[in-house]
VEXTOR-29790 format. One line per field, with one value per residue (C-alpha): residue number from 0; residue in three letters; y, x, z. Coordinates in steps of 0.001 Angstrom, whole numbers. Layout:
// residues N
resi <- (NUM, ...)
resn <- (ALA, ...)
c2 <- (Y, ...)
c1 <- (X, ...)
c3 <- (Z, ...)
END
This chain:
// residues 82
resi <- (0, 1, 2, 3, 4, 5, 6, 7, 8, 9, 10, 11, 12, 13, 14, 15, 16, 17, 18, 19, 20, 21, 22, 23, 24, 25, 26, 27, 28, 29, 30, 31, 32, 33, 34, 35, 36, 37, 38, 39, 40, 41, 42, 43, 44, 45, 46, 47, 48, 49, 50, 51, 52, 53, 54, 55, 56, 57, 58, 59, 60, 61, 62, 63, 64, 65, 66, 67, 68, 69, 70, 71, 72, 73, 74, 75, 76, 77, 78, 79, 80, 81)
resn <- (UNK, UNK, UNK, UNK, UNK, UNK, UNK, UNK, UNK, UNK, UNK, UNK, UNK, UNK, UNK, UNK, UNK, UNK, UNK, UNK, UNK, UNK, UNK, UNK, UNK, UNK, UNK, UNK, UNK, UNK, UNK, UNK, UNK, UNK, UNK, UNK, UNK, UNK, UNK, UNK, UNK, UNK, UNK, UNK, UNK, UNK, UNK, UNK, UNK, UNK, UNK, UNK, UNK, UNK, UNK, UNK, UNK, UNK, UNK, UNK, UNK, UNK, UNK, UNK, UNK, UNK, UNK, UNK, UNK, UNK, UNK, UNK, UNK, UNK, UNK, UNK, UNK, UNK, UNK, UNK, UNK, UNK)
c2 <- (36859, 38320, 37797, 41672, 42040, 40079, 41245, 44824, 43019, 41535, 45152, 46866, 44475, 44859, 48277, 49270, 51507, 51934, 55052, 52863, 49893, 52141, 53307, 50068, 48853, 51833, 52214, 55114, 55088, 54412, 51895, 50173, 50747, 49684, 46145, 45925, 46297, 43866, 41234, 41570, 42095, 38517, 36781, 38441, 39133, 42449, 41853, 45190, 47585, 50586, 53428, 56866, 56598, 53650, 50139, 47615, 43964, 41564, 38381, 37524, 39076, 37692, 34269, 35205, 36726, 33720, 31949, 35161, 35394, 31215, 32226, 34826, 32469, 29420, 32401, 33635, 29687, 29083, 31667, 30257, 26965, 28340)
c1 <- (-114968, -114878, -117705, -117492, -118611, -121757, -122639, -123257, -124219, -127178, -127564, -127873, -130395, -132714, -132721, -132659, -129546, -126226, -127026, -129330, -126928, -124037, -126281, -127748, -124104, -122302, -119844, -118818, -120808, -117773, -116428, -120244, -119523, -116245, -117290, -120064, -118082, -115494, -117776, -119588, -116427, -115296, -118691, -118203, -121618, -123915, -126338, -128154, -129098, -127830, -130582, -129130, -128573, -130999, -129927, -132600, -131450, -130569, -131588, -128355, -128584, -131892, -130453, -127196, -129210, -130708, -126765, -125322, -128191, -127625, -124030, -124248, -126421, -123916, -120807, -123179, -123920, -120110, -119186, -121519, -119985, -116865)
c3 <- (70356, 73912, 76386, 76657, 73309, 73280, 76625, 74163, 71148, 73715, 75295, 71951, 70638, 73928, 74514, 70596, 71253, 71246, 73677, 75733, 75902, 77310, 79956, 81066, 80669, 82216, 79327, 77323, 73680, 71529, 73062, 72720, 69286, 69104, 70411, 68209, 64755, 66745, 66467, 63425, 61902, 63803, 62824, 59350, 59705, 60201, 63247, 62436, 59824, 59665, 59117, 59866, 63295, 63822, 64369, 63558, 64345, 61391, 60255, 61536, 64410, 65639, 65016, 67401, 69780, 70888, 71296, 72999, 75729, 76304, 76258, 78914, 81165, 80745, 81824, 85068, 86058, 85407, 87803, 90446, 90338, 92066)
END
């Protein structure tokens, strides 16, 4: 599990997009994508639904969300530290 990837995972779920999520993050689509089926796939979990096109966050995924964003804040306060 790569900070990378739940930086999108956390994107994703806020914006309600992969599209969104690789504007806000400034990243090409698939590779968005890519790191989202990298860590469901590690998590052998699915942290959305798949309808169509539409990604609507899990059971699952709501649960994770609330780790990644602590894990994100934990990586920026890290950084400060230094």
């Amino acid at each position: 599990m790569d900070l990378r990837d739940i930086e999108c995972f956390v994107a994703i779920a806020e914006t309600g997009s992969i599209t969104a999520a690789s504007t806000r993050l400034n990243r090409v689509q698939s590779g968005i994508s890519t790191r989202l089926k990298n860590l469901e796939e590690t998590l052998g979990k699915n942290l959305f639904e798949r309808q169509g096109k539409r990604l609507a966050i899990s059971a699952a995924g709501e649960r994770f969300l609330v780790a990644a964003r602590d894990l994100l804040q934990q990586a920026e306060n890290a950084k400060g530290l230094l």
